[in-house]
Steps between C-alpha positions, in 0.01 A plus 500: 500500500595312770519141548338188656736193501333161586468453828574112618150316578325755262266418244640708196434421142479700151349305212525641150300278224398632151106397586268761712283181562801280654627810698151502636502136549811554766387772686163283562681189608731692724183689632335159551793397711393755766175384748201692380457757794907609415536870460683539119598799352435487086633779276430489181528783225146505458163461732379252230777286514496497882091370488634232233766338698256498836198423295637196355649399841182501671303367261735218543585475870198674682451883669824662617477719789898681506563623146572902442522557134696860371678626216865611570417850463125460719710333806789756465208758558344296834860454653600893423166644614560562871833668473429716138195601791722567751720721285189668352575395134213263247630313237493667195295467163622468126349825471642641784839425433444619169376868603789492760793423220329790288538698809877443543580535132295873473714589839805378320470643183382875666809434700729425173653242708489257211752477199448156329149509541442811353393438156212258601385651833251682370348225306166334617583158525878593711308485881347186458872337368661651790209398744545108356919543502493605863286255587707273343827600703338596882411102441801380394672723825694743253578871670544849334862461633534129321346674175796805516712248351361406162628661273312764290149515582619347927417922593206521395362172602683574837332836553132383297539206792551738741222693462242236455582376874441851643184538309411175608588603880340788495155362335549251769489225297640108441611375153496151448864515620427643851181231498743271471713598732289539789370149427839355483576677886129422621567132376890459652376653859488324805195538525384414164121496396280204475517418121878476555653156667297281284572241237513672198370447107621754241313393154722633193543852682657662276792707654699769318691749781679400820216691691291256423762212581589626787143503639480124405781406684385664811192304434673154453759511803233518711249243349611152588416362166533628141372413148544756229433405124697679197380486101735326305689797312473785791826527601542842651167389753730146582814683507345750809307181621822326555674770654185613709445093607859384534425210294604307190140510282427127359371480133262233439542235239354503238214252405690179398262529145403846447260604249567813235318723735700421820870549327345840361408587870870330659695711144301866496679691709820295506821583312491153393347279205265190535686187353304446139248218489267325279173725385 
């Protein structure tokens, strides 16, 4: 996925706390820390939690005139735009990717070029599980020749894999894996657009393929200041996060009294058991 160590004089920091409202809390005090005309980059995994964390600043602190606000997968789309242009390719729909996987898998099965697969390729629901599964693995950088060696069912998925990329080629389309991609080269160029070089905000982004982490650590060597937030419990988004940011994330303590409801939020998705008090 690549990697972003901390750079000396760098403003880097990964907060994980078991509250959405103290997470939010952070990322507006760290905001508030930059003058009010300071271009800021916010990505959150929603729109509406991107209007919630500005609303509440200005409301607060007066109008800001620099903030962009994106999703991860809306500003992978801005940054890869010019060169998916260039090469004549759009980004691709569910649908589309859908209609191109049931492409591959009629070619492949008129072709009897699948063994493993055969009992199910036929069925209905087979296209859409092999449009998901490559999905899936283009993200997470895994070739037809790196699938050869699984054992078993490593052919097929090697050749099914395959296949989907020429169909994908030839319908001149970009997965969310070539999106990606293209962002992450538009966003590590010299001469990188404007929403890249900023100080960045990523607001519980969740992050589950090193596509995606590699695109955020494009992002953060360039910005000269980062603050990215992490629920309490989502450890495959903090374990990319801290490879992607080349940090050490910080958990925050918990409140010194906390009431039934805030050990339920700090124990939910923790391996771990709240200490037994009185009712």
């Amino acid at each position: 996925a690549g990697s972003s160590a901390a750079t000396p004089g760098r403003d880097v920091r990964l907060i994980v706390a078991p509250s959405a409202a103290r997470r939010v809390a952070v990322a507006q005090s760290w905001i508030r820390d930059h003058p009010l005309d300071a271009e800021i980059l916010v990505v959150a995994a929603s729109w509406e939690a991107c209007d919630e964390i500005v609303r509440e600043d200005v409301r607060d602190t007066g109008a800001r005139f620099g903030i962009v606000r994106s999703t991860l997968g809306r500003l992978a789309g801005l940054l890869a735009a010019p060169s998916l242009a260039a090469r004549g390719h759009v980004p691709a729909s569910g649908l589309a990717l859908d209609a191109v996987a049931a492409r591959a898998v009629h070619q492949l099965v008129g072709a009897g070029a699948l063994t493993y697969f055969t009992p199910v390729a036929g069925r209905p629901g087979f296209p859409l599980a092999v449009a998901r599964t490559m999905e899936e693995l283009r993200l997470n950088g895994i070739t037809p020749d790196m699938l050869r060696a699984v054992p078993t069912v490593g052919a097929d998925l090697a050749v099914v894999a395959a296949e989907t990329g020429r169909e994908l080629e030839v319908a001149a389309l970009a997965d969310r894996a070539a999106v990606f991609a293209a962002a992450t080269a538009a966003a590590s160029a010299a001469s990188a657009p404007l929403l890249v070089g900023v100080p960045l905000v990523l607001l519980d982004v969740p992050i589950a393929s090193a596509g995606e982490a590699a695109l955020i650590a494009a992002l953060a060597r360039r910005a000269p200041a980062v603050l990215a937030t992490v629920a309490s419990g989502d450890g495959r988004t903090l374990g990319w996060l801290e490879h992607a940011l080349g940090v050490v994330a910080t958990t925050l303590p918990p409140p010194t009294q906390p009431v039934a409801l805030e050990r339920l939020q700090t124990h939910l998705f923790e391996a771990s058991t709240p200490p037994a008090t009185e009712l």
